[in-house]
C-alpha positions, 0 to 999 in steps of 0.5 A: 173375573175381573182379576182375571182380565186385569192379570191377562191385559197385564201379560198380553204380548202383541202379535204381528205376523205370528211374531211376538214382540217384547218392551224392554221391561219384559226383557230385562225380566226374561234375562234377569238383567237391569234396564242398563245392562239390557243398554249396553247390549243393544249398545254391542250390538249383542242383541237386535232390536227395532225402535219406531219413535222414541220406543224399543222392541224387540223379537222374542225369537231373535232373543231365543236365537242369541239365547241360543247360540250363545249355550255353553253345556258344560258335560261332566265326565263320571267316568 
């Protein structure tokens, strides 16, 4: 049980308004990017962000947005 709780809190996501927001560690394992790339995508405005204080979040669904209008499908032809 008490496995359990520890693996919940470790996972927890805060929610406001239905929306769920994400620290920089959760991105850069949701993209599988380092901590520098995640960097120099806020540095080119590739992906939004909020910073309150000296602290960084970010939307899940503004990922999921840039995610996905940025989806090249690549379509073979078996003709």
């Amino acid at each position: 049980m008490r496995d359990r709780i520890e693996n919940i809190l470790k996972n927890y996501r805060p929610v406001m308004n239905g929306e769920i927001y994400l620290s920089g560690e959760d991105v850069c394992k949701l993209l599988h990017i380092s901590k520098r790339t995640l960097q120099q995508y806020r540095d080119d405005n590739i992906l939004p962000y909020i910073q309150i204080g000296g602290k960084i979040i970010y939307k899940e669904t503004d990922l999921m947005t840039i995610l996905e209008q940025n989806y090249i499908n690549h379509k073979t032809n078996s003709d």
